[in-house]
VMD Tcl script that draws the C-alpha trace (Angstrom):
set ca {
  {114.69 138.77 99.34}
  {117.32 136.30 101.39}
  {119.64 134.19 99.43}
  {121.04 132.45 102.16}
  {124.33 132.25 102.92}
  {125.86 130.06 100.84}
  {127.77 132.03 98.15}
  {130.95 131.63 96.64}
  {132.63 133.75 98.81}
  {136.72 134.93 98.57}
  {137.29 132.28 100.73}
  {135.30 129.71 99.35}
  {137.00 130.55 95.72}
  {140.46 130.36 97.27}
  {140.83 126.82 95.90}
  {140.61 128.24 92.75}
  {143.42 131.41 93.31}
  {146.78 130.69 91.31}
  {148.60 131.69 94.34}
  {147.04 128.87 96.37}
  {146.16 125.90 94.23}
  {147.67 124.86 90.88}
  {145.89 126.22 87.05}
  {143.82 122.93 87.47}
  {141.22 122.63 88.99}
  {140.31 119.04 89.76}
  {136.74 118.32 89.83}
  {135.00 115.54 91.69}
  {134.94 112.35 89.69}
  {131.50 112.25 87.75}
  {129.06 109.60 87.80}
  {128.67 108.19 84.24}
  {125.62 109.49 82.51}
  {123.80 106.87 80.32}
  {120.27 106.44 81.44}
  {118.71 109.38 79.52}
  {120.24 108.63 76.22}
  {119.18 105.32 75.99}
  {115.17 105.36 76.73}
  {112.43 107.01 74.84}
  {112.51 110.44 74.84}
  {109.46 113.00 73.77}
  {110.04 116.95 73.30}
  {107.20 118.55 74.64}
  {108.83 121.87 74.88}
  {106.99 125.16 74.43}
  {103.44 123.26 74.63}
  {101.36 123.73 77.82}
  {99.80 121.44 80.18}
  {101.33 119.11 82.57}
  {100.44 115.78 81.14}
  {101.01 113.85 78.02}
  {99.26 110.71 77.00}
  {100.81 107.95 74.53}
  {98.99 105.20 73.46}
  {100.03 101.85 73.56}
  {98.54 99.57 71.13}
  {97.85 96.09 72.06}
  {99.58 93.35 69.61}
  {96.89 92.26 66.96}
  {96.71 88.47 65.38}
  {96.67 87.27 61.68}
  {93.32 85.96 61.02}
  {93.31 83.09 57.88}
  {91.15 84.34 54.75}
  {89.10 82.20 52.96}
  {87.94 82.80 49.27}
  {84.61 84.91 49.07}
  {84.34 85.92 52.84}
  {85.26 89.72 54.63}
  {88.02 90.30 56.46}
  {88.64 90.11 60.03}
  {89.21 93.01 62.05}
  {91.30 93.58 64.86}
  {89.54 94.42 68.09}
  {91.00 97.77 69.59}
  {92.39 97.41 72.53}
  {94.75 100.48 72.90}
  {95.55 102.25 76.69}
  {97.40 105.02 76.84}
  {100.29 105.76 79.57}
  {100.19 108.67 81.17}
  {103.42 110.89 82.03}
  {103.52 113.70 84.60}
  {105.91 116.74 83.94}
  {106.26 117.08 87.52}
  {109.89 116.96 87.82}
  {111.30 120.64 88.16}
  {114.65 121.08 89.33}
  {117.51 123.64 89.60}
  {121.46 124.53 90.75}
  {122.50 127.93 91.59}
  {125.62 129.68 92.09}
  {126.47 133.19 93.47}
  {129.98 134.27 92.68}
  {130.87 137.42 94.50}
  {133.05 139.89 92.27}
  {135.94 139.92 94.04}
  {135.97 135.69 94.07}
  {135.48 136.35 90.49}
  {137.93 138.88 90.18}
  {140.83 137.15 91.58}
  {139.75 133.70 90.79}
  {141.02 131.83 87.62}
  {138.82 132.49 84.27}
  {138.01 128.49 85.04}
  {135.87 129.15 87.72}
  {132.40 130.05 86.28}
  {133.42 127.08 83.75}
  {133.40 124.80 86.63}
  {129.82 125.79 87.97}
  {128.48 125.26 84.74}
  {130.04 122.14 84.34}
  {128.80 120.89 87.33}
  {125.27 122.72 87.07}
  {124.80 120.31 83.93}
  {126.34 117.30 85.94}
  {123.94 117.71 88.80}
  {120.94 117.90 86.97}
  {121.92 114.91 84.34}
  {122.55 112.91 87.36}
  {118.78 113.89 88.70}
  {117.21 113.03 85.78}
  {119.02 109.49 85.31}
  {118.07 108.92 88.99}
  {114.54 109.53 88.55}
  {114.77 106.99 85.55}
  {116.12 104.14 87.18}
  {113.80 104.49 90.20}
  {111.43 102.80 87.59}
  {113.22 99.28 86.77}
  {111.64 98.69 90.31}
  {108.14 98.40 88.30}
  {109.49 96.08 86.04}
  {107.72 92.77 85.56}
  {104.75 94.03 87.77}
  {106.88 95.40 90.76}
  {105.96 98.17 92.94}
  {108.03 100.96 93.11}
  {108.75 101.70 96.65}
  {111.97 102.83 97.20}
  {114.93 101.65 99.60}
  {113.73 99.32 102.09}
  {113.56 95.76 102.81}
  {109.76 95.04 100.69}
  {111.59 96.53 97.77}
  {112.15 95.03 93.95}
  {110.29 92.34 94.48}
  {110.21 91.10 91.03}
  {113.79 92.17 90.63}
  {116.01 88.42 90.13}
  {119.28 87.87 91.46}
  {122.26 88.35 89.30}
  {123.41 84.77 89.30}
  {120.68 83.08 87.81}
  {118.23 85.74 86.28}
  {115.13 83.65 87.41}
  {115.24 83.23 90.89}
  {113.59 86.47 92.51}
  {115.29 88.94 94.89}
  {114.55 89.14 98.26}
  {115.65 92.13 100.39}
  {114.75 90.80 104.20}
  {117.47 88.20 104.01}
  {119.74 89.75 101.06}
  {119.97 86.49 98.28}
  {122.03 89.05 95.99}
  {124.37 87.37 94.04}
  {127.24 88.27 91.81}
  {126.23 88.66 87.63}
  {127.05 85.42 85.45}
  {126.89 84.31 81.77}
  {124.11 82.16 82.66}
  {122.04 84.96 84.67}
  {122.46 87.12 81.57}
  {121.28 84.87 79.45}
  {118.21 84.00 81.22}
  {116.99 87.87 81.45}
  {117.38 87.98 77.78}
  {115.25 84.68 77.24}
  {113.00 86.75 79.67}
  {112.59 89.48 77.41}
  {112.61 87.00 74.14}
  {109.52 85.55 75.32}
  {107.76 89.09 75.84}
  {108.38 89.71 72.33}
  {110.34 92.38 73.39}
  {112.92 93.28 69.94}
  {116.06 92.54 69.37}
  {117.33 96.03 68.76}
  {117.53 98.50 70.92}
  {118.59 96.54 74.38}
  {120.69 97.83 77.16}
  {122.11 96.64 80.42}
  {122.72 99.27 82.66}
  {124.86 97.87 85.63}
  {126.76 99.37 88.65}
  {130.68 99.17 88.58}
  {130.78 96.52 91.02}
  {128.81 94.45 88.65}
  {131.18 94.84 85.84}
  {133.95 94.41 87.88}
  {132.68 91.07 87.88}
  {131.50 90.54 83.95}
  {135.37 91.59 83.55}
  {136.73 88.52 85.22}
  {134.58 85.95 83.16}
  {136.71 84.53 80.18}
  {133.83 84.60 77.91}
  {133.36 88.27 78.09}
  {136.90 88.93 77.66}
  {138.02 86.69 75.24}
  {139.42 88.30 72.05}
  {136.76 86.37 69.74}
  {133.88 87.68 72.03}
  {134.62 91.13 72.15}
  {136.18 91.52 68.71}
  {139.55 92.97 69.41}
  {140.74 92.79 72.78}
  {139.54 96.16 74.24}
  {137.95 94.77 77.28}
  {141.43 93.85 78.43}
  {143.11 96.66 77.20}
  {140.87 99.30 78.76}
  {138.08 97.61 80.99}
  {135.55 99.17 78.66}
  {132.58 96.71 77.88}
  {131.41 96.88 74.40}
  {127.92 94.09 73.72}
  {127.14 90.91 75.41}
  {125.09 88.44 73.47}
  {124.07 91.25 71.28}
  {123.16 93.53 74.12}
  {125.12 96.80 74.77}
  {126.09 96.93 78.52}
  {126.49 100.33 80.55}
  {127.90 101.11 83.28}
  {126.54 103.53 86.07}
  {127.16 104.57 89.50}
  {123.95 105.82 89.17}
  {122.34 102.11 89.84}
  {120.22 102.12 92.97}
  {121.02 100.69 96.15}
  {119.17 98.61 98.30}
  {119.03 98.37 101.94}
  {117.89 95.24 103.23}
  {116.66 93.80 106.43}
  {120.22 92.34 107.83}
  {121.39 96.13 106.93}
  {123.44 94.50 103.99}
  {123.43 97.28 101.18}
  {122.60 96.09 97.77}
  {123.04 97.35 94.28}
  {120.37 97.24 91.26}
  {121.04 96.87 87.64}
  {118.86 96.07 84.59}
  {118.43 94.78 81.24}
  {115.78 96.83 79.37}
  {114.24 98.11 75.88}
  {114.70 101.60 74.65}
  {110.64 101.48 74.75}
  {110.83 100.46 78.46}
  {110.94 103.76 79.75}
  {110.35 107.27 78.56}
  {111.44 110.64 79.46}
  {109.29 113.92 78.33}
  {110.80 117.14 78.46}
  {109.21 120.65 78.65}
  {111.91 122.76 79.48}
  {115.31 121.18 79.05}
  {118.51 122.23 80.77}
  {119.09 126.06 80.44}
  {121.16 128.58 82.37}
  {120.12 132.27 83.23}
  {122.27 135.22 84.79}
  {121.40 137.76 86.85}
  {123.68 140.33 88.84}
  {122.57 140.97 92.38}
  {123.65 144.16 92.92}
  {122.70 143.84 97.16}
  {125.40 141.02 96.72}
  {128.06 142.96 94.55}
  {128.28 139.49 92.51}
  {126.11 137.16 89.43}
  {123.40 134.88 90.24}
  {123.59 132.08 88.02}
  {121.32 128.88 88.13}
  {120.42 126.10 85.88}
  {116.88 124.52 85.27}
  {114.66 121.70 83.59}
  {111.50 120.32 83.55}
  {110.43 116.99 82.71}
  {108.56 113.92 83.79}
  {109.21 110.00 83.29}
  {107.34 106.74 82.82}
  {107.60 103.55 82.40}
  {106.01 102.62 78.67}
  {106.22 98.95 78.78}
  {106.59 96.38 82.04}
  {107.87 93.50 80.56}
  {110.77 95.07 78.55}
  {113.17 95.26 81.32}
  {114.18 92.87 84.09}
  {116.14 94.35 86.77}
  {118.38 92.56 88.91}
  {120.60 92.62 92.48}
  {124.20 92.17 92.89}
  {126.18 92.23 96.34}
  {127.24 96.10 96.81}
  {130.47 94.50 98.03}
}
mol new
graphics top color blue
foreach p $ca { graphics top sphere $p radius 0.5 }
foreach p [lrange $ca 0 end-1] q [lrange $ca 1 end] { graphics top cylinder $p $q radius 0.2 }
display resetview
């Protein structure tokens, strides 16, 4: 069986020979991972079947009880959201011995390091393809009829729309409207992220309030750019955050504010490695799997938003 012809050859592992490069090896930068660690996540590993089914229980009422009557009971109205473990995908590497061989003992640390990156970054991309559903949106990907119910970061009310590009750079008061957004859906206190791309907290950076020493406790947004909680809201950021192309060719970028119980991710097989020497190839076969689905659990406990991608 053909495996192509794209192995790590001795030329191919030259950048990783002392006598040609240095004993580090210098890796692309990596995307930050967040999205996966901050939705709901179900472990539906070594159990068959391709399809799970949680049910989502409607919010009940108090009912007032009056002296010598029965109690009123709460009409069932539970659905159930259904999630797909459709999502199957995998990075392979075939290191020839003599790359190995004369290669630094870095090298197979490398793949593996960047088998894990490549498949964290597919699974937080398949995540944040769903803010688009958000507040009743349709998730269609990148193109100008896209996240329609998304708002624009300036305001937080005002809705996005990609034919003419209204994008607008994040505020305070856009913030706080997308939280008063998800106050009025009940949606809890606990548990909240915003998720934004680094152009968007480039801009959160250079408004006082955020960077004032009694808003963020200590100082460290100045020290160190990091960004701690805003209006008790941890914030994120991503170069994972989708873009948008829109109809004047203008490319957008997406973030969101959202509930842990917003989204969900269900894994069946999570990320393993397996080796194999290939003996037609004089060199190891190694490749890295998982297998999961996602779903959105609950549509109005995220807003997502658009900023300028410039």
């Amino acid at each position: 069986m053909a495996l192509g012809t794209n192995g790590v050859t001795a030329a191919v592992a030259n950048n990783f020979i002392p006598e040609l490069w240095s004993d580090e090896v210098i890796g692309a930068y990596k995307t930050n991972l967040v999205l996966a660690n901050l939705v709901t996540k179900l472990s539906h590993k070594g159990k068959k079947g391709d399809t799970i089914y949680i049910p989502v229980p409607a919010r009940g009422s108090a009912s007032a009880k009056a002296a010598n009557t029965q109690v009123v009971l709460s009409a069932a109205t539970n659905t159930a959201v259904t999630v797909t473990i459709n999502k199957h995908y995998e990075y392979s590497k075939l290191i020839e011995d003599i790359a190995e061989v004369q290669s630094l003992a870095s090298m197979r640390k490398f793949y593996t390091d960047d088998a894990g990156f490549a498949l964290a970054t597919q699974v937080d991309t398949d995540l944040v393809t769903l803010w688009e559903g958000f507040q009743g949106g349709t998730v269609a990907g990148a193109n100008a009829a896209a996240w329609e119910k998304a708002v624009i970061g300036s305001v937080g009310t005002t809705l996005y729309t990609g034919n003419s590009s209204n994008a607008a750079d994040i505020t305070d008061a856009g913030i706080r409207a997308m939280i008063l957004k998800l106050d009025n859906a009940n949606v809890p206190m606990d548990n909240r992220y915003i998720v934004m791309p680094p152009i968007a907290a480039n801009d959160l950076l250079g408004i006082n309030r955020f960077t004032e020493q009694q808003f963020i406790g200590n100082g460290e947004a100045i020290k160190t750019g990091k960004i701690g909680m805003i209006y008790g809201v941890d914030v994120y950021i991503s170069s994972n955050c989708p873009t948008t192309t829109t109809g004047d060719t203008a490319t957008d970028r997406v973030g969101c504010l959202f509930h842990k119980d917003a989204l969900v991710l269900a894994e069946q097989v999570g990320v393993r490695s397996q080796t194999q020497y290939k003996q037609e190839y004089l060199g190891d076969l190694f490749t890295a799997d998982t297998l999961y689905g996602v779903a959105e659990l609950r549509n109005d406990a995220g807003v997502a938003f658009v900023v300028p991608g410039t």
